[in-house]
Every structure is written in structure tokens, then in C-alpha cells.
N, C-alpha and C positions, 0 to 999 in steps of 0.2 A: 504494500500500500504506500502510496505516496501521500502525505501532508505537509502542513507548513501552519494550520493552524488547530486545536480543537477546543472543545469548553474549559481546559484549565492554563490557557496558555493567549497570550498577545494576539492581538490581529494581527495578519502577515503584514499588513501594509504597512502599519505601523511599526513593526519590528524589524522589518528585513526592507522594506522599500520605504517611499519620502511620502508621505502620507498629505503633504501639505499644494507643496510646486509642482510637482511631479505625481500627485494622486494618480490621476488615470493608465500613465504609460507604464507604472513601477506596479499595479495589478493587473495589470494584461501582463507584464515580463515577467511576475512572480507564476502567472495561473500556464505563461507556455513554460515553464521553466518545469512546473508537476503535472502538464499534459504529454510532453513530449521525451521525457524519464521512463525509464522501465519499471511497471508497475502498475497498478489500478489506482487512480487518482481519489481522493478525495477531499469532496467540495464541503466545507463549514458552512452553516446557514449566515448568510453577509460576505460571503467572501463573492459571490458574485455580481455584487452592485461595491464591493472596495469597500464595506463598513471598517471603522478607522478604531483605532483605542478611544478612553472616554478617558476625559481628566475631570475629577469634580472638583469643587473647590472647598469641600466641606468632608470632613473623614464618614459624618452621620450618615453621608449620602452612599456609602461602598457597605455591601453585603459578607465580600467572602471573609470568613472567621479569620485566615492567614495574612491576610490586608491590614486589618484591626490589630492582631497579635503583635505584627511587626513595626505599626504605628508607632501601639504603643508603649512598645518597649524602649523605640528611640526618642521618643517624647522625655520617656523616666531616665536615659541616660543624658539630656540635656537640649535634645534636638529642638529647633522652633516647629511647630505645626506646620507653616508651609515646608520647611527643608524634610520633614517628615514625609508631609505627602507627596513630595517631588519625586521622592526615592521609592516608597512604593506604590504609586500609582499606574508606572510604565507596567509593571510584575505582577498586579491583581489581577486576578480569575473572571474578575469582575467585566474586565475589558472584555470577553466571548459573550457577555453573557445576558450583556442589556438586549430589552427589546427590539423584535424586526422591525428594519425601517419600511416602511410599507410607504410612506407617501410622508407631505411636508404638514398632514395635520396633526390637531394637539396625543401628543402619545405616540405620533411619527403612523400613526392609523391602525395602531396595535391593537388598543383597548379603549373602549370608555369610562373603564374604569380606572382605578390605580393599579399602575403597573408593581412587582414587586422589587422594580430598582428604576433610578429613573431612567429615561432615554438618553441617548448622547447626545448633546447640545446642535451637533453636528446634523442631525435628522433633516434639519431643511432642505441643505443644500446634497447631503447625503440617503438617497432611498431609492424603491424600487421605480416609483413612478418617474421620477426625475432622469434616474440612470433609462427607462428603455424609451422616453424618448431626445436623448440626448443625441447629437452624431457621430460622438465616440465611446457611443455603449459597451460596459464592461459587461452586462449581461449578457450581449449579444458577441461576446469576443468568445466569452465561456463556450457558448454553443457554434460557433463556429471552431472551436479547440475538440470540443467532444462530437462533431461530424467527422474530424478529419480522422482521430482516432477510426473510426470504420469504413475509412476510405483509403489511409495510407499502411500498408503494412509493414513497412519499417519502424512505425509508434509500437504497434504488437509484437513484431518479432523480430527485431532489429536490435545488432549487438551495439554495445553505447562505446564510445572512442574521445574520449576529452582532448581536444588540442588548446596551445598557449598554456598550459597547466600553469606558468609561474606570471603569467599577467595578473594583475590585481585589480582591474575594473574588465574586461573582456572575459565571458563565457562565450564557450565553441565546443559544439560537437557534435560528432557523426553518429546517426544510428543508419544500420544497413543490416538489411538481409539480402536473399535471392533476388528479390523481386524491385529492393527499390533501396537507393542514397540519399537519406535527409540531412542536411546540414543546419541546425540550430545557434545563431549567432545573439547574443545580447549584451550590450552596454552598462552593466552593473554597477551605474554609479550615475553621480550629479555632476556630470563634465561632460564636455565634448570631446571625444576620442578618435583617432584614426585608427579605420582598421586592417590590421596585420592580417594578412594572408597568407599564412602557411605554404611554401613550396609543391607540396602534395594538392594542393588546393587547384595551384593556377592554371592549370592544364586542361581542367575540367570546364565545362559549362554548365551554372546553375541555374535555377529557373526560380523567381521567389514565385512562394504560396501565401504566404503569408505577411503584414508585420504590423505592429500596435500604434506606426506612427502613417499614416497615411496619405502626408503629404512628402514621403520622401520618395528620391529616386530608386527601383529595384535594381540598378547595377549591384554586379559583387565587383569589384574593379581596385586594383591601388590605389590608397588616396583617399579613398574615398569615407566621407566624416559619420560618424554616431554620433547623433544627441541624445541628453542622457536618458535614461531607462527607455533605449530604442532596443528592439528588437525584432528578430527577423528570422524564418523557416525558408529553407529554399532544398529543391531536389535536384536531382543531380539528372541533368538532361541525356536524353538517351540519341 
């Protein structure tokens, strides 16, 4: 199984991608990065509209017991309340576990009742209604990730091959079987990069299928620039 987020752990977006500047293009890179992995993927309820961690600004307002516990222990070693909740607020359980954002009304369109934590303040700008009709829907990236799965066989039986292993913003890598060369390219970071093309690489002709940013050029060519959390699926032309 492939994850990256479940109920006792951070949102991805928040934890592993820029949740802020970069919200959209760093959950499409996160969601092809565990669609195209060997493995059975799985989707956390939020993870397909980019739901983000919650910050409260009140300890009263966080449920999990381990959140509280750890508060307040550094409260009693001397901590101020904000440096308290600075530190554990990123690490609460809490962050999986507020209400689905369904739409931008009161409750984010969850309940009309009281929720049993509140929603994340975020809910407006962050939810389902928002996200599918948006024109760089993360919904719609999801499901076009979990088509290709049944339509590229090198996602299902394709051995995996990491290249640039020692770059430190560029993920790259091949999955191939008999039938088919995927090449998996992403920008894993808040910079503009140029990208390295491996020697085994140049010879070949690829074809993008994919990529999260959709005004860029599909060359794969020397030179040629990543903006950040860009990323990019291409097969290897026959």
C-alpha cells in the first residue's frame, strides 16, 4: 500500500508539500508521486481537494489526548502558550481529523449541527465545491491518476528505477515492463530548476501524458526549466 497521509498523522500537503504558494501543484506532485509507485494507493478522505493542516489559536479548541498531554507538559516546564502550541500543532492527530470540507458554508457543509472539532478556518477557500469547479482541479487530477492506472501497464507491472538518486530537489524514475517505459519527472521543491537528463535518457523519444502544471511546454529537451512543484509522466515513444 502506498500512503503519505492517514487519521493519526499530518496532511500531506502540509507536511511534505507548500501548503500555502504552491497548494495546488505540490498535491497533484504528492498524489502522482503515490499513483505512479509500486503499490495500491491510498486516498485519505481530503486528500483529494488538498485539505491542509489546521492551526487553532486556542489549545481548548484540539481534541487528540496527545496534543493536550504534550501542551501541557511544556507549559509546566516554562513554555508561553503560543510557543506551546507552535510546536505541537504541526504533530496533532487533530490535523486528519476535522470535518469534510464539502462546500464554503457554515460547518464547511458538514453539519448543522456542532461538529465534534471545529472546521479548519481554511474551509472557504479550501473544499469540494470550490476545488471541482476550479481549472486546476485537484479532484479531477486524482481521477485522471486513477484512469491511467488501468490504462498504463507499466503503473501495475513495471519494475521502478530511480535516477539522479543524489539531487536534492529532482525526483526521476522509470517504471517498465514488457509492454510499456514510463518516465516520472518532479520538481520537489520551491525553486526553479533545470532539468538534468541522464545520458540513458537522451537517445530516446518521450511523449508526455501527463503534468500538474498546464501551461508549460511538453518538451523533454536540455535546458529546459521546472517551476516548483512541477511535475511531469511521459512514455517512452515507440
Amino acid at each position: 500500500v502506498q500512503y503519505l497521509s492517514n487519521h493519526d498523522s499530518a496532511r500531506q500537503v502540509s507536511a511534505y508539500g507548500n501548503d500555502t504558494e504552491y497548494h495546488a501543484p505540490s498535491a497533484k506532485l504528492l498524489a502522482t508521486l503515490m499513483h505512479t509507485t509500486p503499490g495500491t494507493p491510498f486516498i485519505y478522505q481530503g486528500e483529494e481537494i488538498g485539505m491542509v493542516n489546521v492551526k487553532f489559536d486556542s489549545i481548548e479548541d484540539y481534541n487528540c489526548c496527545y496534543t493536550l498531554g504534550d501542551y501541557n507538559s511544556m507549559i509546566a516546564k516554562g513554555a508561553t502558550p503560543k510557543e506551546a502550541i507552535d510546536f505541537v500543532a504541526p504533530r496533532s492527530r487533530d490535523n486528519a481529523r476535522t470535518p469534510y470540507q464539502w462546500d464554503s458554508s457554515e460547518n464547511a457543509g458538514f453539519t448543522t449541527g456542532k461538529p465534534w472539532i471545529k472546521v479548519n478556518p481554511r474551509y472557504t477557500e479550501i473544499n469540494l465545491e470550490a476545488d471541482r469547479a476550479a481549472p486546476d482541479s485537484i479532484f479531477a487530477y486524482y481521477q485522471t491518476l486513477i484512469k491511467m492506472r488501468r490504462e498504463h501497464p507499466a503503473i501495475i507491472d513495471g519494475d521502478l528505477q530511480f535516477l539522479l538518486e543524489n539531487d536534492d530537489k529532482i525526483l526521476m524514475y522509470l517504471r517498465r515492463c514488457a509492454r510499456e517505459t514510463m518516465l516520472v519527472v518532479a520538481n520537489y521543491s520551491a525553486e526553479t530548476v533545470e532539468l538534468p537528463i541522464p545520458d540513458e535518457l537522451k537517445a530516446n523519444t518521450w511523449r508526455r501524458i501527463l503534468t500538474n502544471l498546464d501551461s508549460t511546454e511538453p518538451a523533454f529537451d536540455t535546458g529546459r526549466k521546472l517551476t516548483p512543484y512541477e511535475c511531469e509522466i511521459y512514455t517512452l515513444a515507440r
